[in-house]
C-alpha positions in Angstrom: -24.6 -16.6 -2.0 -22.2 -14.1 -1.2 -19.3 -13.4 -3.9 -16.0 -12.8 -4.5 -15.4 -9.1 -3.5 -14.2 -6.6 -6.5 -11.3 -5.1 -6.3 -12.1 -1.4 -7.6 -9.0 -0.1 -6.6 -6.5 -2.9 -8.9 -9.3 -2.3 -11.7 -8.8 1.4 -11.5 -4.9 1.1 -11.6 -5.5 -0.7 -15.0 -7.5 1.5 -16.4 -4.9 4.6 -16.1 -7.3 6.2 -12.9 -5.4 8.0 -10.6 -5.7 6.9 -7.0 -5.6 9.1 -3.7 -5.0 7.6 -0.3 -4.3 7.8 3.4 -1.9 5.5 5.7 -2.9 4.5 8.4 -0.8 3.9 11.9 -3.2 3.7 14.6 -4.9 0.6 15.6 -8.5 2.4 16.6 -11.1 0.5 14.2 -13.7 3.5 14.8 -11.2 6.2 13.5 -10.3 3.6 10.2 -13.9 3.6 10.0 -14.3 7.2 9.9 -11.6 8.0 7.7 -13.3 5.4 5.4 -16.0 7.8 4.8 -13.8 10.9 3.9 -13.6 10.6 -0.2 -10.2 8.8 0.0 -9.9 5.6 -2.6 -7.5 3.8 -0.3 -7.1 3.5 3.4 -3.7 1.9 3.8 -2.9 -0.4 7.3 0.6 0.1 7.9 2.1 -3.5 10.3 5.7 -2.6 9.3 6.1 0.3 11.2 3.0 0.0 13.8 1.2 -2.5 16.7 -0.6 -3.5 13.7 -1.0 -7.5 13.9 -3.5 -9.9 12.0 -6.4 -9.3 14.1 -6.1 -5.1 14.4 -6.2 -5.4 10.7 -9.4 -7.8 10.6 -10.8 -5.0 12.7 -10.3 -2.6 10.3 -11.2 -4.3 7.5 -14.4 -5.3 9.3 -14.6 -0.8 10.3 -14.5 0.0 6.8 -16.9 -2.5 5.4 -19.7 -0.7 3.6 -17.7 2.2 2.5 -16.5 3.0 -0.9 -12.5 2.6 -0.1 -10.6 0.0 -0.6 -8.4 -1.6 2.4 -4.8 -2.0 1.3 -1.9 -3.7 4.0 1.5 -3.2 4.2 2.8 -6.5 5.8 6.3 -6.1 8.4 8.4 -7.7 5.5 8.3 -9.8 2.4 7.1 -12.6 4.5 4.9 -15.0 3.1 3.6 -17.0 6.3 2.3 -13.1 7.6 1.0 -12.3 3.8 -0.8 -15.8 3.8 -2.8 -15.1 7.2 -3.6 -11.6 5.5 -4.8 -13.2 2.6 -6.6 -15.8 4.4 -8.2 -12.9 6.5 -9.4 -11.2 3.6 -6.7 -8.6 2.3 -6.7 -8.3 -1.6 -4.4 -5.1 -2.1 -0.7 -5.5 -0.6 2.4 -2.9 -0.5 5.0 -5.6 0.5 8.4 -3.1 1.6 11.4 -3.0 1.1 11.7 -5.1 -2.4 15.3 -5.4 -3.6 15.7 -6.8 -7.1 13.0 -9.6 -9.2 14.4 -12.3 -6.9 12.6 -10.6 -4.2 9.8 -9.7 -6.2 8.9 -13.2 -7.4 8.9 -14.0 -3.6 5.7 -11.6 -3.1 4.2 -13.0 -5.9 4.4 -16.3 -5.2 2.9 -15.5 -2.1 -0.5 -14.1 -3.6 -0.9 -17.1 -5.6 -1.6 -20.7 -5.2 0.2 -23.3 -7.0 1.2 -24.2 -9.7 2.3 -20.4 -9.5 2.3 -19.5 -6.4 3.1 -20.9 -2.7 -0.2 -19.9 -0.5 -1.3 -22.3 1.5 -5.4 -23.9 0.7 -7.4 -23.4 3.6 -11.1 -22.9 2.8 -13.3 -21.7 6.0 -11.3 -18.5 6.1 -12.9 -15.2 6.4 -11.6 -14.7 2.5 -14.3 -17.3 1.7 -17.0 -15.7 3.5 -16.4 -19.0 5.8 -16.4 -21.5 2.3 -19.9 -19.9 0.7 -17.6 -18.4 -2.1 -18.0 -20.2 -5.4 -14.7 -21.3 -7.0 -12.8 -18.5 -4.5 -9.6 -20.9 -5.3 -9.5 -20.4 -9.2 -10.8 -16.9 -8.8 -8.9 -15.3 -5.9 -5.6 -14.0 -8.0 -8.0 -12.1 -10.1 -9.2 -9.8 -7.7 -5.5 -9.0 -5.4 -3.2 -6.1 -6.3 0.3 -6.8 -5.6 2.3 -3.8 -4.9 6.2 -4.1 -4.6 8.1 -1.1 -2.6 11.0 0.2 -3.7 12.6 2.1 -1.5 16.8 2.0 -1.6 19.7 2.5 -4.8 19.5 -1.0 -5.6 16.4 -1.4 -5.7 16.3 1.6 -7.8 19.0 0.0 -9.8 16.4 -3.0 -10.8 13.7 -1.2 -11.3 13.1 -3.0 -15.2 13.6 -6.2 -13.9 11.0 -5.8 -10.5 8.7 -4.5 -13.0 9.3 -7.4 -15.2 8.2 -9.8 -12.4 4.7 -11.9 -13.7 2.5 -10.7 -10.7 3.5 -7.2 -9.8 0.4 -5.1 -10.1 2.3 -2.0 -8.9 5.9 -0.5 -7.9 5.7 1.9 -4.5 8.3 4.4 -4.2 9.5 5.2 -0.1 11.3 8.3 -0.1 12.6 8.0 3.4 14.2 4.8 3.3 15.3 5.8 -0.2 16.7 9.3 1.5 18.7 7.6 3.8 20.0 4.7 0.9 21.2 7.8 -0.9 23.2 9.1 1.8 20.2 11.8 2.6 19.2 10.6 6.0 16.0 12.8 6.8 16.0 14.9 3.7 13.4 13.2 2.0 12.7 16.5 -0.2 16.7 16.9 -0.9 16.9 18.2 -4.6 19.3 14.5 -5.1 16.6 12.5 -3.8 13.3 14.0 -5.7 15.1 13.7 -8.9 15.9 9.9 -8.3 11.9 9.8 -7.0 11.2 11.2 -10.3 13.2 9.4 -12.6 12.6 6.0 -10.7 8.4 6.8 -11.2 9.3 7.8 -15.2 10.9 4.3 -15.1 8.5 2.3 -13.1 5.6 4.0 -15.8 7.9 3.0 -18.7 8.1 -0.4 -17.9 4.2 -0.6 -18.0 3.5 -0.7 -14.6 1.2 1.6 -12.5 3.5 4.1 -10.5 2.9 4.5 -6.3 4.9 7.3 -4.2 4.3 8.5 -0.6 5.3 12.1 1.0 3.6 14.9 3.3 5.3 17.1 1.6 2.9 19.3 -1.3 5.8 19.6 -3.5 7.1 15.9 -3.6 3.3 14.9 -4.5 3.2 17.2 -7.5 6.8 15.9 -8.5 6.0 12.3 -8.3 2.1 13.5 -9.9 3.8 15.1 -12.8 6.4 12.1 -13.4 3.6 9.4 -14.3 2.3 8.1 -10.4 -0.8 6.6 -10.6 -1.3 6.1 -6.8 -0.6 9.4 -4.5 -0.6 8.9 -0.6 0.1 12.7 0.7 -1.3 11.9 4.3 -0.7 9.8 7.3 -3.5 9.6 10.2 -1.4 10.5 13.2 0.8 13.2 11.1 -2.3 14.5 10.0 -3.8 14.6 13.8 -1.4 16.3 15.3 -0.9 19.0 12.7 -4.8 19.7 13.2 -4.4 19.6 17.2 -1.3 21.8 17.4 -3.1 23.9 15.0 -6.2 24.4 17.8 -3.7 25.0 20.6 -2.0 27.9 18.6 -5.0 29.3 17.5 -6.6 29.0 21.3 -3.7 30.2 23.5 -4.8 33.3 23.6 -7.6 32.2 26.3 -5.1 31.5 28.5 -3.4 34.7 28.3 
C-alpha cells in the first residue's frame, strides 16, 4: 500500500538545513528530469511567469519521480481554485507570489488545508492519493506541504512580522525584482538600496522564526541574502543558465569560422 510521500525538503527547513535550488521555466519534462539528477534539493516549476499549466506540471512531477529533489510550484497568483488542482495533482511544496500583508497570507493557508482550517476542496481519487490507496491522506496531508509565502514589494516588506505570524506559513520568499521595481529600482535588482532592504527583510523573516528564501543570478546577492540568515538559496534559472552556457560555446568556437 503505497504512502504518503515525505516531504524532505519542509523537514530540512525545520531542522535549520540549508537548501539549494533551481527554477525552472521551460515546459520540456525530459530536461526537468535531467536537472533532477544534478545534486540540486529543489527543482522549482515556475506557472506565474511561464506556459506552465496543471498538466506541464504533472509532467514534471511525473520526470522527476525517482530522484532525490523535491518538486516545489509557484502557482500564477494566490489563487486557491489553481493551488487546489496542484494539490490534488500532487504538489506538497508551494511559493505562492506576490503576498501583501497576513490577510493575504491566511488566504494561502487556508488553501493548503482542509476544514475546519482550511478551504480545499475533498476529492479522493486524485493523483495525491495515489488514486484513494493512501491511508488516512485526509488527516495526514497538511503534515507533509510546505507553504512558502513571497514577499516581494515595500508593503509587503512593511508586514513582514505579521506574514510571518500567519498559522501555516512554512517559509517567507524574498523576489528582488518585483521588490526592485516596488522600491523605485526598476531593473537594478543588485542596487546598493535594494540588497540592504533584501538583507534586512531576510534578518527579519529569520527573527520572526521562520525559514528565510531569496532568489538572484547574481553571486554577490546570494552571499548577501546567505550571510543574512536564508535558509533556501535559488542562484539559477534553466533558460538563464542555457543560454549563458550556449553563448559561451559560440564565443569560444568563432574562431572556426574565421
Amino acid at each position: 500500500m503505497p504512502d504518503l510521500p515525505k516531504n524532505k525538503f519542509k523537514a530540512a527547513l525545520l531542522a535549520g538545513k540549508r537548501q539549494i535550488g533551481i527554477w525552472v521555466t521551460s515546459r520540456d519534462p525530459m530536461l526537468t528530469e535531467m536537472l533532477a539528477h544534478t545534486g540540486f534539493d529543489a527543482v522549482t516549476i515556475d506557472c506565474e511567469h511561464t506556459t506552465h499549466d496543471v498538466d506541464s506540471v504533472v509532467h514534471a512531477l511525473q520526470a522527476m519521480k525517482g530522484s532525490d529533489v523535491t518538486p516545489i510550484v509557484r502557482p500564477p497568483s494566490n489563487d486557491p481554485v489553481f493551488v487546489k488542482r496542484l494539490l490534488d495533482a500532487g504538489v506538497q511544496t508551494f511559493v505562492i507570489p506576490y503576498v501583501q500583508n497576513a490577510e493575504e497570507a491566511e488566504i494561502a493557508a487556508r488553501s493548503v488545508a482542509y476544514a475546519p482550517n482550511g478551504m480545499r476542496g475533498v476529492a479522493g481519487v486524485t493523483r495525491a492519493t495515489m488514486f484513494g490507496a493512501v491511508q488516512n491522506y485526509f488527516t495526514r496531508a497538511r503534515d507533509e506541504i510546505c507553504l512558502i509565502v513571497q514577499v516581494e514589494s515595500q508593503e509587503a516588506l512593511d508586514n513582514i512580522e505579521a506574514i510571518a505570524a500567519v498559522d501555516g506559513v512554512d517559509g517567507i520568499f524574498i523576489g528582488p525584482s518585483d521588490l526592485a521595481m516596488s522600491l523605485g529600482y526598476p531593473g537594478q535588482a543588485t542596487a546598493p538600496a535594494v540588497l540592504e532592504a533584501i538583507a534586512d527583510g531576510i534578518r527579519r523573516i529569520v527573527a520572526a522564526g521562520v525559514p528565510a528564501g531569496f532568489l538572484s543570478l547574481d553571486q554577490r546577492s546570494i552571499d548577501i541574502a546567505a550571510e543574512a540568515g536564508a535558509q533556501y538559496l535559488v542562484p539559477a534559472i534553466d533558460m538563464a543558465m542555457f543560454r549563458e552556457v550556449a553563448l559561451g560555446k559560440v564565443d569560444k568556437f568563432k574562431y572556426l569560422k574565421d
